[in-house]
C-alpha positions in Angstrom: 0.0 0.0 0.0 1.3 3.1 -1.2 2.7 5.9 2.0 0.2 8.5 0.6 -2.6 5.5 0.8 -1.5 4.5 4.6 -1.5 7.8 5.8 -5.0 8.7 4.3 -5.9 5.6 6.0 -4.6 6.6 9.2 -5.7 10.2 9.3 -9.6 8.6 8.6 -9.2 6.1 11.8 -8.3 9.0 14.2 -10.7 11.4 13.0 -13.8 8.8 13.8 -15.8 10.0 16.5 -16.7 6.8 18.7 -19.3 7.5 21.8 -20.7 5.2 24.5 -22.9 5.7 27.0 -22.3 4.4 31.0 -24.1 4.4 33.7 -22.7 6.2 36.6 -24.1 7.5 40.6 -24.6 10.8 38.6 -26.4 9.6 36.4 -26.3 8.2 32.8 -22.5 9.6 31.2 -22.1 9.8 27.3 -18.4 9.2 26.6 -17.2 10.9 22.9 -13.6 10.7 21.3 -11.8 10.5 18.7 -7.8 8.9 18.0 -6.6 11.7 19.4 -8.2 11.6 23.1 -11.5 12.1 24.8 -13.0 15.2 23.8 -16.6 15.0 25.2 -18.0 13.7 29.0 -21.9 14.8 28.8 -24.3 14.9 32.0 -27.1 13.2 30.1 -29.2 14.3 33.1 -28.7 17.6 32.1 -30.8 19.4 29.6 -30.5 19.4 26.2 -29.6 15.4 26.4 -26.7 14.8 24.1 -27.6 13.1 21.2 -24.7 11.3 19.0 -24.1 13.0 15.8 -25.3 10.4 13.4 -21.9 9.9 12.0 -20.9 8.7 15.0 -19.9 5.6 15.6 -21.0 3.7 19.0 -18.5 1.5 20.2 -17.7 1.0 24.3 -13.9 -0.4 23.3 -12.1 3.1 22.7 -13.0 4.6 26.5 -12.2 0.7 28.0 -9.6 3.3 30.2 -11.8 6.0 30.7 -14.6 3.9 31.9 -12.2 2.2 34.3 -10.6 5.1 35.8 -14.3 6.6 36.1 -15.3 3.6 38.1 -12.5 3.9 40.6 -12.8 7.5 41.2 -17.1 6.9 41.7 -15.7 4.5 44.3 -13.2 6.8 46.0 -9.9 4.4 44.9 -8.6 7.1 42.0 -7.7 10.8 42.9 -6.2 11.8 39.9 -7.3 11.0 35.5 -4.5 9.7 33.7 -6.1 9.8 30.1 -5.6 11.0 26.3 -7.2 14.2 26.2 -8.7 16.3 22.8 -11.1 19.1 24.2 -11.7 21.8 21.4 -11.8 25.1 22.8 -10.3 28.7 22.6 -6.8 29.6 23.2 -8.2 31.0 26.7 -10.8 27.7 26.9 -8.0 25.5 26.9 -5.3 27.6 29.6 -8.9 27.8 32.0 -9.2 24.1 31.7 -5.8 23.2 32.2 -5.3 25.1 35.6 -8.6 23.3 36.1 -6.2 20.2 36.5 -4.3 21.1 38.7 -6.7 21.9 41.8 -5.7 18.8 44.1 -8.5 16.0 44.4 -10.8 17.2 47.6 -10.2 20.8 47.5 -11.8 24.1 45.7 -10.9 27.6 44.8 -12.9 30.5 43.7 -13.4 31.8 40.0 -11.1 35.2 41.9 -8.3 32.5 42.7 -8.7 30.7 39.3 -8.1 34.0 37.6 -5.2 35.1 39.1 -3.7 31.2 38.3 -3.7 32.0 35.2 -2.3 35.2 35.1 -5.6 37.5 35.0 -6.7 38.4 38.1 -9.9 41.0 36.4 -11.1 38.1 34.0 -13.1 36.3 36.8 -16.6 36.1 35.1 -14.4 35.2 32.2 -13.2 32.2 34.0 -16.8 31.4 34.9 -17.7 31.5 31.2 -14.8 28.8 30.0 -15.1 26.5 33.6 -19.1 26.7 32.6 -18.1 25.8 28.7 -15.9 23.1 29.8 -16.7 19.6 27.6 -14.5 17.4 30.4 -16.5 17.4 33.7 -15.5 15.2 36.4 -12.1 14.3 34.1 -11.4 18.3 34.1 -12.7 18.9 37.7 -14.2 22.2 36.7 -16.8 21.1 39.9 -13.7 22.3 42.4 -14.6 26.0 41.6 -16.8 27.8 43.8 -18.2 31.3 44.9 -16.0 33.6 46.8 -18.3 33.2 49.6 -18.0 29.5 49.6 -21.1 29.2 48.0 -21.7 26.5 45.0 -22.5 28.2 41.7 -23.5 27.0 38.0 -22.4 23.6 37.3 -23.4 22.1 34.1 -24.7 19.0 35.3 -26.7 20.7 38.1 -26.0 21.9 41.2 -26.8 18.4 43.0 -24.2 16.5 40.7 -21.4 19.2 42.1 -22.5 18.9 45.2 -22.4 14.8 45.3 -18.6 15.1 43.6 -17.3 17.7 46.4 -19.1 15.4 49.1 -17.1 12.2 47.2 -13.9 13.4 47.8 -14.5 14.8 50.8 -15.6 11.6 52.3 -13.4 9.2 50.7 -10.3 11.7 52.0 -11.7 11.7 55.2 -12.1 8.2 55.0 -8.4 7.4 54.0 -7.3 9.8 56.6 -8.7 7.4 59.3 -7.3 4.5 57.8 -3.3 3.0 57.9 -1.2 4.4 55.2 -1.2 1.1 53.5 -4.6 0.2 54.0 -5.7 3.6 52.4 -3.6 3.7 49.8 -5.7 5.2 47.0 -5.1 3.7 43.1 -3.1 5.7 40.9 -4.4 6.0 37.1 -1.5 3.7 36.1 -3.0 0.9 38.0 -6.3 1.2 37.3 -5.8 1.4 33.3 -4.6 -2.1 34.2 -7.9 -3.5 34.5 -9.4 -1.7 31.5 -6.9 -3.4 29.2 -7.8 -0.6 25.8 -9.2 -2.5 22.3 -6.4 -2.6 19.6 -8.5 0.2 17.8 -8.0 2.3 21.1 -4.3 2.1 20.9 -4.1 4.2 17.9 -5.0 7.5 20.4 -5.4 5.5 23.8 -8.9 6.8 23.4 -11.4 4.9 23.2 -12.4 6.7 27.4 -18.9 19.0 30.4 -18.7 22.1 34.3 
């Protein structure tokens, strides 16, 4: 097969948008990537529903790794996503989102605080706009962002879902603090992927895993 063929091939493969849907304790969670990462986690609680493009193809194989690292944070034994990511956003989208991963696991910051991480401390509601526009939720922990007065604010799951993650991580680090080191050792994303070996047409992007 001719290089130009192969590579035509290839580019065709990793731009195929693969979604699966997966039951969660928030709630039904629509999973959407492509060969270059997961681009799309959708509260399908939330209204408007998503509903797969019709080109999409619907295949649970490419997110065998997101869906297993999912699991074990829902059941307090991961603290931190170790996964292929492709969110499609503005240059200021994507520098919001990625301070968004780095607020530790359990803890929260105001939009103020956010927006002084990233270097503008007067864009604030501008901050609130790309944390609210943010396609990663739970994954991207855009739920870790608050009022200044403690208070929880838009979330675009609903309120109740960001409440239920904060209480999560709350509880299961109060839980590991009462344990032995050893017996409360939390999973890291390494060792969890272990159990979700990823489908051969996963490996391609390690895909095949809103705020």
């Amino acid at each position: 097969m001719p290089g130009v063929v192969r590579r035509a091939l290839a580019e065709k493969i990793m731009s195929v948008m693969y979604w699966h849907q997966i039951a969660s304790p928030v709630g039904p969670l629509v999973l959407a990537g492509d060969g270059t990462g997961l681009k799309q986690i959708h509260f399908q609680t939330a209204r408007p529903a998503l509903l797969p493009e019709p080109e999409w193809v619907a295949d649970p194989r490419p997110f065998a790794q997101a869906i297993a690292q999912l699991q074990a944070y829902f059941t307090g034994r991961l603290q931190e996503f170790d996964l292929p990511l492709a969110p499609e956003g503005t240059a200021f989208q994507l520098g919001v989102w990625q301070q968004l991963r780095r607020i530790p696991y359990g803890q929260t910051i105001s939009y103020g605080q956010l927006a002084r991480r990233i270097g503008n401390p007067r864009a604030a509601r501008a901050v609130g706009l790309a944390n609210g526009s943010n396609p990663l939720p739970i994954v991207v922990p855009c739920h870790r962002v608050i009022g200044a007065d403690g208070s929880l604010t838009g979330f675009g799951g609903g309120l109740p879902i960001k409440r239920q993650l904060l209480e999560l991580e709350r509880d299961t680090l109060a839980t590991s603090a009462q344990q032995s080191p050893r017996a409360g050792q939390v999973a890291q994303a390494g060792q969890v992927a272990q159990a979700g070996q990823v489908a051969p047409v996963a490996r391609a992007g390690q895909v095949r895993s809103a705020g």
